[in-house]
C-alpha positions, -999 to 999 in steps of 0.1 A, spaced: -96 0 -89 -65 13 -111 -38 -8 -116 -11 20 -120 13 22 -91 9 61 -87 -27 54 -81 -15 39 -46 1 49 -15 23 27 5 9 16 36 27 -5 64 12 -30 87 21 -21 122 30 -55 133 51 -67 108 60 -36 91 50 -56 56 45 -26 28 12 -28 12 -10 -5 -16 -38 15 -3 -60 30 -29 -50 68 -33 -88 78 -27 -88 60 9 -52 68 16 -64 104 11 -92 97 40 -92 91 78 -85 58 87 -94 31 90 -72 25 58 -74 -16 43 -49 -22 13 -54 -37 -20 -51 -75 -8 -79 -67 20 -52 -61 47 -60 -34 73 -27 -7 79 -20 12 103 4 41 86 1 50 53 29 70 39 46 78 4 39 68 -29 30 28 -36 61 28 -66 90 45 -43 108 33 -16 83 26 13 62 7 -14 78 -19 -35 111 -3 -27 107 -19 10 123 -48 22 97 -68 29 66 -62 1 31 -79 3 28 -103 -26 -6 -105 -33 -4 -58 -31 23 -66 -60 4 -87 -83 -29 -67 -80 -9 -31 -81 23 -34 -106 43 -8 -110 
C-alpha cells in the first residue's frame, strides 16, 4: 500500500459520516469498499488530500497516520 495521499480516495462512513482513505485501486471498484484502517464505507468520493478527506471535519485517526498527506 502507497503512503501518498493522491494514492487514496476519501471515503465516508455512513453512520458517522467519519472521512476515511480507501486505496485508489478498490475505490476504482464496485463496493464493497474497506479503508486503510480496516473500516468498511459506504460512499467513496474525491480525493483522500482535499476537502472530503483530511479537509473534513471529522478525520479517522488511525486513515491519517497510515495515509499522510
Amino acid at each position: 500500500m502507497t503512503n501518498a495521499g493522491s494514492g487514496h480516495a476519501a471515503g465516508r462512513d455512513q453512520e458517522t459520516s467519519r472521512a476515511h482513505a480507501v486505496p485508489r485501486e478498490a475505490a476504482d471498484g464496485p463496493p464493497p469498499w474497506v479503508a486503510a484502517c480496516g473500516t468498511p464505507v459506504a460512499v467513496v468520493r474525491g480525493a483522500w488530500h482535499g476537502h472530503r478527506g483530511l479537509g473534513a471535519d471529522d478525520v479517522c485517526p488511525e486513515c491519517r497516520r497510515l495515509v499522510p498527506a
